[in-house]
C-alpha positions in Angstrom: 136.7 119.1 119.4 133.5 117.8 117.9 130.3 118.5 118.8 128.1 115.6 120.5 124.0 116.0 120.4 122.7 114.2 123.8 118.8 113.3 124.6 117.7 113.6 128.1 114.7 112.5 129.8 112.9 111.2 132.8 109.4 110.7 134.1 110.4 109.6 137.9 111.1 112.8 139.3 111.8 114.4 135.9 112.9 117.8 137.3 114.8 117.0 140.1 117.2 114.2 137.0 117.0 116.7 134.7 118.5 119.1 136.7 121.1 116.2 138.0 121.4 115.1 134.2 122.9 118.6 133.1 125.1 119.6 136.0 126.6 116.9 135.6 127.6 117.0 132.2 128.8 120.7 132.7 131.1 119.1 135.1 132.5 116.8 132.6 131.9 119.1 129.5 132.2 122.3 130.4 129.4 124.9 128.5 126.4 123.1 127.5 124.0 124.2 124.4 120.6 123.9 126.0 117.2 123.0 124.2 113.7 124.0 126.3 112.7 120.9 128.1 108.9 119.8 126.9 106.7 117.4 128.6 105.3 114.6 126.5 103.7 111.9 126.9 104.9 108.1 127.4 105.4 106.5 124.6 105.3 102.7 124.2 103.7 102.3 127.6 101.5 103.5 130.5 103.3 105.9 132.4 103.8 109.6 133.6 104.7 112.3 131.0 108.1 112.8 130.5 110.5 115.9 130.4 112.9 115.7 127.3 115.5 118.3 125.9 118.6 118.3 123.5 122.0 119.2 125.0 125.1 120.2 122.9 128.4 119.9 123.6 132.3 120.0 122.4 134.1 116.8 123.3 137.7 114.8 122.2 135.4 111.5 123.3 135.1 108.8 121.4 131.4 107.6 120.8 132.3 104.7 123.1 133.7 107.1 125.7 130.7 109.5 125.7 128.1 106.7 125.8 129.7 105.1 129.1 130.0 108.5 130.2 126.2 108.9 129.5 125.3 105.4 131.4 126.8 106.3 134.3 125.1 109.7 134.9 122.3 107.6 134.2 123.1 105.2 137.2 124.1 108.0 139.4 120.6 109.0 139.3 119.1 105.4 139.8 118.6 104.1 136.6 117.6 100.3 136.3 118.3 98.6 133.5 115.8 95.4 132.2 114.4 93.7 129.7 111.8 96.1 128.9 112.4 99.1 126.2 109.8 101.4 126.9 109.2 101.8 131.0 109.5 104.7 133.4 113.0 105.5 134.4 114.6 107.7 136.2 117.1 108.8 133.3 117.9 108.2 129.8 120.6 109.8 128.2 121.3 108.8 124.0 123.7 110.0 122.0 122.3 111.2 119.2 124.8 112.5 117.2 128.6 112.7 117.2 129.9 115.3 114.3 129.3 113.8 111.1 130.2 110.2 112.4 128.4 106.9 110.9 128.4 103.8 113.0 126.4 100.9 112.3 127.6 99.5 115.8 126.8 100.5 119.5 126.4 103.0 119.7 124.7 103.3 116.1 125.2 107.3 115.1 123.2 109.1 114.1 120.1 107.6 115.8 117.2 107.1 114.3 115.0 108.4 117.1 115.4 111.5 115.6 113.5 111.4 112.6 110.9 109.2 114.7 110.2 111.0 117.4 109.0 114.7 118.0 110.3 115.1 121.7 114.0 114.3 120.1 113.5 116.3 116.8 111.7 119.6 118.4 114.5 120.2 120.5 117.6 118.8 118.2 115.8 121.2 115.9 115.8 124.3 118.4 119.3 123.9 119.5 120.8 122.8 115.8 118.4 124.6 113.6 121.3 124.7 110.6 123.0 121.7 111.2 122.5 119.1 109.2 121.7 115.1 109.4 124.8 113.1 108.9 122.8 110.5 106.6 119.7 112.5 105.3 121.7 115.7 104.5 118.9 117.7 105.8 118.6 120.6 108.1 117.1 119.9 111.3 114.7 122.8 111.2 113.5 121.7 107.6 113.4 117.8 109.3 110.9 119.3 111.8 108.8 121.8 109.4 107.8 118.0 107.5 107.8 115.9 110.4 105.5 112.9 110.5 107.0 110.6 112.9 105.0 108.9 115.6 104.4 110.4 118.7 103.2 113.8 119.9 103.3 116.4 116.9 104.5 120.1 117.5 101.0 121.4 118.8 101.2 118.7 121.7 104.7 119.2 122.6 104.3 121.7 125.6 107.5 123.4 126.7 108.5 123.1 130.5 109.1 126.3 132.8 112.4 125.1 133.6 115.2 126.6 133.7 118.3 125.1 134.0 121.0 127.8 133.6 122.3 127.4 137.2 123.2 123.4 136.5 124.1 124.2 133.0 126.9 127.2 134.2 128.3 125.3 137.4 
């Protein structure tokens, strides 16, 4: 087994996917490592706040396997794909990490959202405070003490009263 690191987040109904998001990868997965979920602003566009979080979890899947897996959650909960990078949605799920594996492909591992982006480094960095980056060699908890990426910083990432141990136990 090897442990996956997933993003989730949605600002169209974010509760109501979250919650859809992480039962049913519990379903598929079995017992989930949960980050809080934090609201934070759009980035890269006008839009609602979104809710984001960090899941882990212990899979056999190759990164291929868990990414279609991911996309179809995703479309479950009525995710349009279109041209446009940053919009509203629904859903997005990205694999974020896969053990230690390096791919320069699709799905490119580890993904550099991490070190970009506070609302995927905060809660990588709750859930995997030890563990560290499979390129930068880094912990995650020392990643977020010096972060500087773009979006919200730490003060501005508000955690969401949400909890999600009902979808995340079955």
């Amino acid at each position: 087994m090897t442990r996956a690191y997933l993003s989730i987040g949605s600002n169209i109904e974010p509760e109501r996917h979250v919650r859809a998001a992480v039962a049913a990868l519990h379903a598929r997965y079995g017992e989930l490592i949960l980050s809080p979920v934090y609201q934070t602003p759009a980035v890269g566009f006008d839009g609602a706040d979104f809710y984001n979080l960090v899941i882990g979890l212990d899979t056999e899947e190759s990164a291929e396997q868990l990414a279609a897996a991911c996309r179809e959650i995703e479309t479950d909960q009525g995710r349009t794909r279109g041209a446009q990078r940053f919009s509203a949605r629904t859903l997005d799920i990205d694999l974020l990490t896969l053990g230690n594996t390096l791919r320069e492909d699709v799905p490119i591992l580890p993904r550099d959202e991490i070190q970009k982006y506070a609302f995927v480094l905060k809660p990588l960095a709750d859930v995997a405070p030890d563990e560290r980056h499979p390129v930068d060699g880094r912990r995650y908890a020392d990643l977020w003490a010096e972060f500087e990426g773009e979006g919200p910083n730490g003060a501005e990432l508000p955690p969401v009263d949400l909890d999600l141990t009902a979808e995340a136990t079955g």
